[in-house]
C-alpha positions in Angstrom: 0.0 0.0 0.0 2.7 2.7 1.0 4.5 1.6 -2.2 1.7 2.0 -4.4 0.8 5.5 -2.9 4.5 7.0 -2.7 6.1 5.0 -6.1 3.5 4.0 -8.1 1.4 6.7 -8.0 3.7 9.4 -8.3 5.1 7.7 -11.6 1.7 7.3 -13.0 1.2 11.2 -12.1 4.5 12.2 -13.9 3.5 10.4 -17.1 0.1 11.8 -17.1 2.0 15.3 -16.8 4.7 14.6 -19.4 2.0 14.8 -22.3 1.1 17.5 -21.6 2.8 21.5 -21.9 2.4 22.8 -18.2 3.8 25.3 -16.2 2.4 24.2 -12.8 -0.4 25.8 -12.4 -4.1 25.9 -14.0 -5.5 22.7 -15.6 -4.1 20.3 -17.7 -5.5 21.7 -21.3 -2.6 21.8 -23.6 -2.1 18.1 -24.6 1.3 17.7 -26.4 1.6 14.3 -26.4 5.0 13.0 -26.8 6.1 15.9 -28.1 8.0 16.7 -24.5 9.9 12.8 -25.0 11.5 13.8 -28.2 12.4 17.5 -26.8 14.4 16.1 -24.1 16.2 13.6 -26.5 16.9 16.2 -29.2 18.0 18.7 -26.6 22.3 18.1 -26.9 22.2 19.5 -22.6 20.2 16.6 -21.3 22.2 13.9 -24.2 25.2 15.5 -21.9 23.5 15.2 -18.7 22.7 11.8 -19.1 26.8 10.9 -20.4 27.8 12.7 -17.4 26.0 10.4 -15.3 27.0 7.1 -17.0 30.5 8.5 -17.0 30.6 9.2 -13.1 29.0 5.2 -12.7 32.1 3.9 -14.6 34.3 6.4 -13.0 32.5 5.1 -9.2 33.1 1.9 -10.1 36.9 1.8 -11.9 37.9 3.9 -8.4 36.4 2.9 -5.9 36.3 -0.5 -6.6 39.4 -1.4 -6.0 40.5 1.6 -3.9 38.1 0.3 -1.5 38.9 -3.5 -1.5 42.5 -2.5 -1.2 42.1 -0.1 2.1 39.4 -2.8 3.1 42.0 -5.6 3.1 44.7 -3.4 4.7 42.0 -2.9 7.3 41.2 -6.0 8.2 44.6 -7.2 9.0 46.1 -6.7 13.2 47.4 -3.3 12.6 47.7 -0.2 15.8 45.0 2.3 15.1 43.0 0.5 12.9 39.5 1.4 14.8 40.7 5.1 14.5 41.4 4.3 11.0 38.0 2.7 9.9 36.7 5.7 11.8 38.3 8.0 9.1 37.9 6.6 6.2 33.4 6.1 7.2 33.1 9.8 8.8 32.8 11.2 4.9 29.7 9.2 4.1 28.2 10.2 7.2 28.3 13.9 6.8 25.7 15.8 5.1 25.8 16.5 1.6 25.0 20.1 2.2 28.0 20.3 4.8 30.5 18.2 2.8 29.6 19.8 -0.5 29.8 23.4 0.9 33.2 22.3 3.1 35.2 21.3 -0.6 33.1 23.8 -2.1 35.1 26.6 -0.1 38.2 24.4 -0.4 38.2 24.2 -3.5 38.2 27.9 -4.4 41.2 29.6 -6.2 43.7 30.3 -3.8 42.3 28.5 -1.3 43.6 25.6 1.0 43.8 23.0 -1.9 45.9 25.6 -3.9 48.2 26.7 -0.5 48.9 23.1 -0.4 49.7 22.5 -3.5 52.3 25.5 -3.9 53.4 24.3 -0.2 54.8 21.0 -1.3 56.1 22.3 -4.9 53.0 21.5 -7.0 52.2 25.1 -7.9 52.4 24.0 -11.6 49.4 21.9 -11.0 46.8 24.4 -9.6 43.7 25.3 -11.6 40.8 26.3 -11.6 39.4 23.4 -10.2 35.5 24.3 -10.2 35.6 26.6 -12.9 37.4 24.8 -15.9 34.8 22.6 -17.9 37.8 20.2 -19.1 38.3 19.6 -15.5 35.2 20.1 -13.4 33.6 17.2 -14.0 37.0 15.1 -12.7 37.3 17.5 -10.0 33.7 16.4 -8.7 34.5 12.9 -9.2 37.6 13.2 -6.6 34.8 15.0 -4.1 32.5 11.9 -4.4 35.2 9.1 -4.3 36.1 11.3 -0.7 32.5 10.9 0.6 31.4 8.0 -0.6 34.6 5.4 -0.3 33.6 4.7 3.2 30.4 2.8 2.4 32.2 0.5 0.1 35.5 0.2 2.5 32.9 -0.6 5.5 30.4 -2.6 2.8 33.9 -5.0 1.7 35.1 -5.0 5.4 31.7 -6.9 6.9 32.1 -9.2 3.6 35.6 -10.3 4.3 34.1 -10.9 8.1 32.4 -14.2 6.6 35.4 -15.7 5.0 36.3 -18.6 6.8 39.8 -18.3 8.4 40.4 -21.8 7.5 40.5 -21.5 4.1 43.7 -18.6 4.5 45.4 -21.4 6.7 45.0 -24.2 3.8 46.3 -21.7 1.1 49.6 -20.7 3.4 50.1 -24.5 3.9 49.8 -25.0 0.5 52.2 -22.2 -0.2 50.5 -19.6 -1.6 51.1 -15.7 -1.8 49.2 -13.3 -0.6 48.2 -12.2 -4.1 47.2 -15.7 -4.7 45.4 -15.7 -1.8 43.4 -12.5 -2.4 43.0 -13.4 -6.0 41.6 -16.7 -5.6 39.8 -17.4 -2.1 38.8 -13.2 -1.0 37.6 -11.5 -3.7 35.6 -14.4 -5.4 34.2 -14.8 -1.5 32.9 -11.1 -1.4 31.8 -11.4 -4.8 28.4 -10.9 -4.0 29.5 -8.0 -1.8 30.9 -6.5 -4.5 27.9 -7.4 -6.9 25.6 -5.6 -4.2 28.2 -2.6 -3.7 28.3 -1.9 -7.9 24.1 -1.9 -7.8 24.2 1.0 -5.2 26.6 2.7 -6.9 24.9 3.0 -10.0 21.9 3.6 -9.2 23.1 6.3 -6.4 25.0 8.0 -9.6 22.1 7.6 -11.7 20.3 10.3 -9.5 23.0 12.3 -8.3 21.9 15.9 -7.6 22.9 17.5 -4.0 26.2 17.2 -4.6 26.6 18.3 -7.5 24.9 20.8 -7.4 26.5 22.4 -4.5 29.5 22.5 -6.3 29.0 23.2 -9.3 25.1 24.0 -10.0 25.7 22.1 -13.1 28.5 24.5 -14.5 30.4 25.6 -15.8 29.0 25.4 -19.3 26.7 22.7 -18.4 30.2 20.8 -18.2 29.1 19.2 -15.1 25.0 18.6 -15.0 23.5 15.7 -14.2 19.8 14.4 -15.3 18.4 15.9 -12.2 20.2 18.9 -12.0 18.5 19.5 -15.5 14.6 18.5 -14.4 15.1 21.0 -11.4 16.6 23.7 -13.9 13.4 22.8 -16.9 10.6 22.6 -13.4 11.9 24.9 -10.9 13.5 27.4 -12.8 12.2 27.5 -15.4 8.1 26.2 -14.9 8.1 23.9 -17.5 6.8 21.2 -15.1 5.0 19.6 -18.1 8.8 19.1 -19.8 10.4 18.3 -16.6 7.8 15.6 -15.9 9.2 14.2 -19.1 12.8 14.3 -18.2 11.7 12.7 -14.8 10.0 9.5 -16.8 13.1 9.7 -18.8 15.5 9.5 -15.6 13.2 6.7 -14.2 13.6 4.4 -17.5 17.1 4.9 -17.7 17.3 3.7 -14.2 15.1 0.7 -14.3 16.7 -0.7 -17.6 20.0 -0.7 -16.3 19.1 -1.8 -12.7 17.1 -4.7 -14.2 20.3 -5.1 -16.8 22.5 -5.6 -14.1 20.0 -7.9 -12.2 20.0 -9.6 -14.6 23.5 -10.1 -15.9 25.7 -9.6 -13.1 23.5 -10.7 -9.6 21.5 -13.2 -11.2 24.2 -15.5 -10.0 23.4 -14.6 -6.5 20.0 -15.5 -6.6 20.3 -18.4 -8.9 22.9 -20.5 -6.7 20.2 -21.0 -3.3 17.8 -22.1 -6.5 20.4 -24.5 -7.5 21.4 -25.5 -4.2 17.9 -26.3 -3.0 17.7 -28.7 -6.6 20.7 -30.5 -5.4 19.8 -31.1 -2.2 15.8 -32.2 -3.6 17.6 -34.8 -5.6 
């Protein structure tokens, strides 16, 4: 019930509202039909938005991924400090968007910390304008969202690597295997559906990235940096073309459904097939 009246309806209410050109107020009297569908996918700033957010998926994952596993595995070994450590490396994701984004936001500035550092350890060559340069931006937000959201896949990878059976590192060093061996074939093929559920969140997390973002950048500069939401707020917000906007939002919501049901399907099938085939083997 709750799902039908705050999912289902809502879609159902933004599809009604794409076919038609609305600005919010007043009835619903100018029927456009699709006419707001092939705006959006004509339009060259929402073809960008919607790179922009694939690109920062495969960006997520190429970094994070095995930035995480690898701080993940360091963590999980007897080391001093490593409660402090996990501490650190988690506080990020915690934080507020508004607070974080505003914190780098002001960080980030030229001539600010991020550039005193930088001239500080002889890397003055390397300052730009880190917000304000459209060849860069984009990469620049990218290092921002590795910072704040690392800590859910370190602490995501660390409670994973809690179920692998000691035993099985005891065998391999009998056996005489390295610790890459050991990593490569008993670890990360044991958190493989960690990893699996890590990737889902990711995606769909930058899929329908917004607050950041937009604290940072507000899409800029040049639109080098929007995202799919960042351009529904600017086309229903800003602008009052809620009708339009409605459109982009049924837009953002296929997008995410066909590639959350394409990765169900091809990468954590195997996580739900195996109790199927397990419960087979045990009928026979």
């Amino acid at each position: 019930m709750l799902f039908a009246l705050f999912v289902v309806v809502p879609v159902i209410q933004a599809v009604r509202y794409s076919a038609y050109s609305w600005n919010g107020l007043g009835p619903l009297d100018d029927f456009v039909g699709l006419a707001n569908y092939t705006r959006a996918l004509q339009d060259q700033i929402f073809t960008s938005a919607v790179m922009h957010n694939l690109t920062i998926v495969v960006l997520s994952i190429l970094i994070q991924l095995p930035l995480g596993l690898g701080i993940a595995l360091l963590l999980n070994r007897e080391m001093w400090g490593r409660s402090f450590l996990r501490v650190v490396i988690f506080v990020p994701y915690v934080l507020a968007e508004v607070v974080a984004g505003v914190v780098w936001f002001m960080l980030l500035q030229p001539n600010g910390p991020v550039d005193a550092a930088l001239e500080a350890v002889g890397l003055g060559s390397v300052v730009q304008v880190w917000l304000g340069n459209p060849e860069i931006a984009l990469y620049t937000v990218m290092v921002v969202l590795t910072w704040k959201y690392l800590g859910l896949a370190v602490i995501l990878f660390l409670a994973g690597l809690q179920g692998v059976p000691p035993e099985l590192y005891e065998a391999a060093q009998i056996d005489g295997a390295s610790w890459w061996q050991v990593q490569r074939r008993i670890t990360v093929p044991l958190l493989g559906p960690t990893i699996r559920t890590w990737g889902f969140l990711s995606m769909i997390g930058s899929l329908q990235l917004f607050d950041m973002v937009w604290i940072l950048t507000k899409g800029g500069p040049a639109n080098s940096t929007i995202t799919m939401a960042i351009y529904l707020i600017n086309q229903g917000t800003n602008r009052s073309l809620y009708g339009y906007a409605s459109a982009v939002a049924v837009l953002l919501f296929v997008i995410s459904l066909v590639l959350a049901l394409a990765y169900q399907r091809l990468i954590l099938r195997r996580d739900t097939d195996m109790p199927r085939t397990s419960r087979k083997k045990v009928t026979r």
